[in-house]
KOLRO-975736 format. One line per 4 residues: number of its first residue (from 1); for each residue x, y, z of N, C-alpha, C, O. Coordinates in steps of 0.02 Angstrom, whole numbers, plus 50000, padded with zeros to 5 digits. Atoms other than C-alpha are relative to their C-alpha. Layout:
BEGIN
NUM = X/Y/Z/X/Y/Z/X/Y/Z/X/Y/Z; ...
//
This chain:
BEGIN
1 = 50042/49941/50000/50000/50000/50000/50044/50062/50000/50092/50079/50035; 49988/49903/50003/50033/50179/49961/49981/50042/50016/49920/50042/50013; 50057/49952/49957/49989/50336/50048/50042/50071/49971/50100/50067/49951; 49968/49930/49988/50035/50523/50032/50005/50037/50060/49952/50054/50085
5 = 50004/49963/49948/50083/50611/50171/50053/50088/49992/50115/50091/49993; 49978/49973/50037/50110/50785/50119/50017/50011/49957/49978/50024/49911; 49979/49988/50084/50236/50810/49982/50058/49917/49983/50094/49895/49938; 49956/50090/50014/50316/50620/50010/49938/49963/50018/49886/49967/50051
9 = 50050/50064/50024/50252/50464/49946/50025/49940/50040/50085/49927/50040; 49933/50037/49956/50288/50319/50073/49959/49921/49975/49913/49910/49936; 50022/50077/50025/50253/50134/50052/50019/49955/50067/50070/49950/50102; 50002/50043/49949/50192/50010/50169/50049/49923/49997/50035/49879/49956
13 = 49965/50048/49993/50335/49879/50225/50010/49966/50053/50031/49991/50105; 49981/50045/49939/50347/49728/50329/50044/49955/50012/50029/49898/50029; 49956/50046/50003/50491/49658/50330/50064/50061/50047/50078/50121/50042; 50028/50055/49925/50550/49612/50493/49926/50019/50022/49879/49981/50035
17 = 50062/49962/49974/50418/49737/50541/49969/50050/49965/49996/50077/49916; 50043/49948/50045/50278/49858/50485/50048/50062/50016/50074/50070/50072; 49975/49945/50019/50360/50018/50424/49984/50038/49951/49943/50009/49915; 50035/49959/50035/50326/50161/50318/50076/50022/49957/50124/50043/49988
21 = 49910/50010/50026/50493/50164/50180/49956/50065/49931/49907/50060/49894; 50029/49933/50050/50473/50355/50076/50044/49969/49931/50100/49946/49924; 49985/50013/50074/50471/50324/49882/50030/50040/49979/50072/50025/49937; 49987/49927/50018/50504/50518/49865/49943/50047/50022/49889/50037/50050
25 = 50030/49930/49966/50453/50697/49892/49992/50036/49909/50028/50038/49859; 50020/49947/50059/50357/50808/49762/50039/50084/50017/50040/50119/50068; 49978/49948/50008/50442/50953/49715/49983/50067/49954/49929/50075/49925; 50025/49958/50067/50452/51105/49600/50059/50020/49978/50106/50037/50013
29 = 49937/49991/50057/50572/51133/49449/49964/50042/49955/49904/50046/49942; 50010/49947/50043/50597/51271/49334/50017/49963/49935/50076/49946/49925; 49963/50033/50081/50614/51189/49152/49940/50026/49943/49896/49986/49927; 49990/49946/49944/50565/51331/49123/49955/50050/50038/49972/50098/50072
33 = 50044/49986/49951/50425/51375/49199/49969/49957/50067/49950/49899/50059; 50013/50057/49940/50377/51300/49378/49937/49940/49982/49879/49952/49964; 50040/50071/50006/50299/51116/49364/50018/49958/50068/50074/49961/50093; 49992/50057/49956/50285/50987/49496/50015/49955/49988/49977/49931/49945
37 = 49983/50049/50018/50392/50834/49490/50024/49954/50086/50033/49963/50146; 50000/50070/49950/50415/50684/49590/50079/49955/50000/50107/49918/49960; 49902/50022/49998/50606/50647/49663/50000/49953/50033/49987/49951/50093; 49988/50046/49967/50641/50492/49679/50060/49987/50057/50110/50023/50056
41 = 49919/49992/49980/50774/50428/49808/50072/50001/49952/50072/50006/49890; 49945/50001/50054/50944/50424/49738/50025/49929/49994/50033/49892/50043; 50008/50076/50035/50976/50260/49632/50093/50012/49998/50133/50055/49981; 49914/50035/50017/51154/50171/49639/50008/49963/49944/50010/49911/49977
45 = 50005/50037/50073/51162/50078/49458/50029/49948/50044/49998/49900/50021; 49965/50067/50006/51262/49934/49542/49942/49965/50077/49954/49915/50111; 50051/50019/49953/51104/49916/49671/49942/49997/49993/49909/49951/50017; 50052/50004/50013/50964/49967/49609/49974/50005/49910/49917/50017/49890
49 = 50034/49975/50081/50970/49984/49394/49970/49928/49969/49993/49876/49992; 50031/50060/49993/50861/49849/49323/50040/49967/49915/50023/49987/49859; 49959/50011/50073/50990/49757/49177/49954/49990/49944/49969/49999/49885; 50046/50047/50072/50829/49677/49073/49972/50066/49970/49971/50077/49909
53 = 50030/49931/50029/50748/49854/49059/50027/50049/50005/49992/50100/50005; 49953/49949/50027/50905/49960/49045/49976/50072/50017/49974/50119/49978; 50031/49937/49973/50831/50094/49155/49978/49969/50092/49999/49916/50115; 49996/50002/49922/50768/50110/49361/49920/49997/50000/49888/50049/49989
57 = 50078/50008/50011/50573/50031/49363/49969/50051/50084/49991/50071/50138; 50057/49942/49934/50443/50140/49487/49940/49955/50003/49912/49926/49956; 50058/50045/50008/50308/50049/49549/49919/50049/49966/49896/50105/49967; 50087/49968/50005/50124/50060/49481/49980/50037/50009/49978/50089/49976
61 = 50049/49967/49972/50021/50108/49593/50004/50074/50010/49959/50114/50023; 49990/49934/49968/50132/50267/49622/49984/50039/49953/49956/50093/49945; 50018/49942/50062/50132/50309/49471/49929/50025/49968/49919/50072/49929; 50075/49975/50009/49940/50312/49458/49976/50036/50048/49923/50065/50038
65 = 50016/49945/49967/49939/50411/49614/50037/50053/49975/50012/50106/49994; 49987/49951/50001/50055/50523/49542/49972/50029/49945/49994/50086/49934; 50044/49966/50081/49935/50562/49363/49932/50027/50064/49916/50086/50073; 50057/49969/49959/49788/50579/49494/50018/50057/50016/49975/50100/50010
69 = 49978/49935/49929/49886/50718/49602/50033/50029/49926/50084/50061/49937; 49970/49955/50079/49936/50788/49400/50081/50036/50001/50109/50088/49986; 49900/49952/49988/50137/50782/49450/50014/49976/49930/49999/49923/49901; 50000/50010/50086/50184/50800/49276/50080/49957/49988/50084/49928/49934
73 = 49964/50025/50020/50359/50728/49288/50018/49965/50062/49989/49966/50117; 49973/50029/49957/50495/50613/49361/50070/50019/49995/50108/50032/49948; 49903/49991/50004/50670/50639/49435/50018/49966/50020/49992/49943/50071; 49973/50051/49967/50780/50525/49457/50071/50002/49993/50106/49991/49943
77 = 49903/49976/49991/50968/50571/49532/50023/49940/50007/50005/49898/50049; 49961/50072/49974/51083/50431/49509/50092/50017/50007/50134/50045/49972; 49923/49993/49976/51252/50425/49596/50064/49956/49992/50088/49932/50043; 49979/50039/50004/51368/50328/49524/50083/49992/49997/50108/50034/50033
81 = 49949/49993/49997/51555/50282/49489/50010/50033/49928/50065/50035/49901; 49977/49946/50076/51534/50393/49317/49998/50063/50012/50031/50106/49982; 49988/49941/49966/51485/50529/49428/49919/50007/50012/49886/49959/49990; 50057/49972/49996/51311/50615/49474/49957/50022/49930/49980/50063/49889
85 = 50046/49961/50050/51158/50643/49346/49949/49996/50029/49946/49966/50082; 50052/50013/49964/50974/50669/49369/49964/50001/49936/49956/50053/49905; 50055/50011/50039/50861/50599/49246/49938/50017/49980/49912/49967/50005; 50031/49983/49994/50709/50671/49199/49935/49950/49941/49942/49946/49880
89 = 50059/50037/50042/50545/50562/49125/49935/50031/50012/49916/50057/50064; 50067/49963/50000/50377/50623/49077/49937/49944/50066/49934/49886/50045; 50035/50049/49940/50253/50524/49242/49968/49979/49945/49998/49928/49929; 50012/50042/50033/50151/50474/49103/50031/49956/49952/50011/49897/49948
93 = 49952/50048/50028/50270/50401/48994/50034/49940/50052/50061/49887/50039; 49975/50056/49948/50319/50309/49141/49952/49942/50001/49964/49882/49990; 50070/50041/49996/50144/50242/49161/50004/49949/49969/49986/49897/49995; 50008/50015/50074/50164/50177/48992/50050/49945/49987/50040/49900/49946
97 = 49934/50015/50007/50328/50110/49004/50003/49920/49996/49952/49886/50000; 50002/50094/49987/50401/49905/49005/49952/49984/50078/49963/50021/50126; 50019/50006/49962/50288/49833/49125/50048/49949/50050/50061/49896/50023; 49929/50059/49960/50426/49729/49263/49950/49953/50052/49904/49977/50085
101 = 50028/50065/49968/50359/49574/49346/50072/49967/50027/50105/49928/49993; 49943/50060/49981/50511/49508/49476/49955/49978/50044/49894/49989/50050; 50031/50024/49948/50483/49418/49614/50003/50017/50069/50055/50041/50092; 49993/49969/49930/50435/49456/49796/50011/50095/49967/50055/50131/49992
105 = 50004/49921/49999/50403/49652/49717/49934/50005/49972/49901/49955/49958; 50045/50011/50013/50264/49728/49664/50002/50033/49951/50053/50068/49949; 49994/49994/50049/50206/49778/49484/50038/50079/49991/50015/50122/50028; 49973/49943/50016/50321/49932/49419/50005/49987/49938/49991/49932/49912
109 = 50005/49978/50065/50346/50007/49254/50079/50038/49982/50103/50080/50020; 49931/49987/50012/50521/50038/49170/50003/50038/49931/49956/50023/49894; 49985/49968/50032/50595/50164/49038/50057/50006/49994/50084/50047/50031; 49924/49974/50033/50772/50157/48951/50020/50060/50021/49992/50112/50004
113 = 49963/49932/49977/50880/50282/49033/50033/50021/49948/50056/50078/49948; 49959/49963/50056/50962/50295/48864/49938/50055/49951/49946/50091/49901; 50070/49953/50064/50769/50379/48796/50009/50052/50064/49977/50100/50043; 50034/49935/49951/50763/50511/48958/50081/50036/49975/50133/50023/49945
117 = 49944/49937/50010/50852/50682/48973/50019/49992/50033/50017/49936/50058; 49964/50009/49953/50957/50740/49089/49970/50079/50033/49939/50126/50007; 50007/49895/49973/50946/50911/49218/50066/50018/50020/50108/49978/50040; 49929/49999/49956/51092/50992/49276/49991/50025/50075/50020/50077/50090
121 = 50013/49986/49940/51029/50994/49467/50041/50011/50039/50094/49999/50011; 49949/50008/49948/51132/51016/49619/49971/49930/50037/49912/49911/50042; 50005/50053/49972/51158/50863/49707/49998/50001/50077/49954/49964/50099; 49987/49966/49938/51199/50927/49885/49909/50021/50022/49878/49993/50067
125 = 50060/49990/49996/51023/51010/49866/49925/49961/49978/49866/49974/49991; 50029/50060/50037/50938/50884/49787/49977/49954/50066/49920/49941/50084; 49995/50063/49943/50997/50750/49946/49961/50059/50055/49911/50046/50088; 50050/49983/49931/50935/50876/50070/49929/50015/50031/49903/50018/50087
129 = 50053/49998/50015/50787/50903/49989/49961/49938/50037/49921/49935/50083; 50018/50072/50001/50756/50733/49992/49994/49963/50086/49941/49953/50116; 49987/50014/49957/50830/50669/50145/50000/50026/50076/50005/49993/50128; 49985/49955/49944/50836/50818/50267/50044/50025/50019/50040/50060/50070
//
């Protein structure tokens, strides 16, 4: 299950125990006029990039709460050993996207990081955004 609380999206987890694990925080970006977008945490490629769909899947459900709540995009900062970028995908194009079926997860939707743009964000501001 998924909930909003505020401007973060958290997801119900039980493993050992019930917990509440944040997907991300809605934001606002100038590109170039202000829009609301949806920052994901920050993705490690050697932890979390998915090899079959050559991109970082988002689950479902979020992404149908995030067309309801009309956040028009996605960010997604990844930190890696090539250096920092932050990805940018349209939320519906996400919607749209490879549908991913592993196991023990639940349904998400994937998009080639080689089809998205890029932003040139700060990263520093980005994580504190995010994290606090």
């Amino acid at each position: 299950m998924i909930r909003r609380k505020g401007n973060k999206f958290l997801l119900e987890v039980f493993t050992p125990r019930h917990e509440w694990k944040t997907l991300g925080i809605v934001i606002t970006i100038h590109i170039p006029d202000a829009v609301d977008a949806f920052l994901v945490h920050f993705k490690k490629p050697d932890v979390h990039f998915y090899i079959k769909g050559q991109g970082y899947p988002i689950n479902y459900e979020l992404l149908k709460m995030l067309r309801n709540a009309l956040i028009d995009y996605i960010l997604i900062p990844e930190d890696g050993k090539t250096g920092f970028r932050v990805y940018i995908a349209g939320a519906s194009d996400y919607l749209h996207g490879e549908s991913v079926h592993e196991p023990r997860t639940e349904e998400q939707r994937c998009i080639k990081l080689r089809e998205l743009d890029t932003l040139p964000l700060d990263k520093e501001k980005l994580r504190r955004m995010l994290y606090g």
